[in-house]
C-alpha positions, -999 to +999 in steps of 0.1 A: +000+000+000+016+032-009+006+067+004-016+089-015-001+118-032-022+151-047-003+164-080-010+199-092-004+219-125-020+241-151-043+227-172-030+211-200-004+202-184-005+165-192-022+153-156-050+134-172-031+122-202-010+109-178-026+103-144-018+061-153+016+063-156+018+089-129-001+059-108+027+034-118+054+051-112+043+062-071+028+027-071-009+036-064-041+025-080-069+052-084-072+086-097-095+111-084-100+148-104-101+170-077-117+196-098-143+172-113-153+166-077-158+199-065-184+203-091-200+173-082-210+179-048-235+152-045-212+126-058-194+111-028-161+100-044-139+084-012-106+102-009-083+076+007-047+083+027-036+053+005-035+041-029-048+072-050-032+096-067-052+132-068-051+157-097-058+193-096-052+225-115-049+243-086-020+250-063-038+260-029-063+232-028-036+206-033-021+218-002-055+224+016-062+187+008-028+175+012-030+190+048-061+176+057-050+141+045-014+144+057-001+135+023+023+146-002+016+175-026+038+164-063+043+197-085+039+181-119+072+192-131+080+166-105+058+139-118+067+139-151+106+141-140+095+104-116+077+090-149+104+097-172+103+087-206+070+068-209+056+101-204+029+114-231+032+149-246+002+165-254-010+172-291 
């Protein structure tokens, strides 16, 4: 079981495109779009200290999240340096 992380960029910024291998290479399982979240109040999606990697465009609620759920914020400068080459650029 590896600890949950919460990776934030701009948009476009390849977090989607590359929230798998981003998963593979911390060793967690999930993905969960912060920002896709937030606008889905009613949808109850379980935010986990473990095995989930978090993606959001935006800088203070990584670390408000990360905080609350004592994990590690990732600057995705630093992902994509920890998933190396089979990272995808965008088109």
């Amino acid at each position: 079981m590896a600890e949950s992380i919460v990776v934030y960029g701009p948009m476009a910024s390849g977090k989607s495109l590359n929230a798998e291998a981003i998963c593979q290479a911390y060793g967690l399982k999930r993905v969960v779009e912060l920002d896709e979240r937030l606008q889905r109040k009613g949808e109850d999606w379980q935010l986990s200290q473990n095995d989930v990697v978090m993606l959001t465009n935006d800088q203070a609620l990584a670390e408000r999240t990360a905080q609350r759920m004592r994990v590690k914020t990732v600057a995705i400068t630093e992902a994509r340096l920890r998933v190396g080459a089979a990272w995808r650029a965008l088109r």
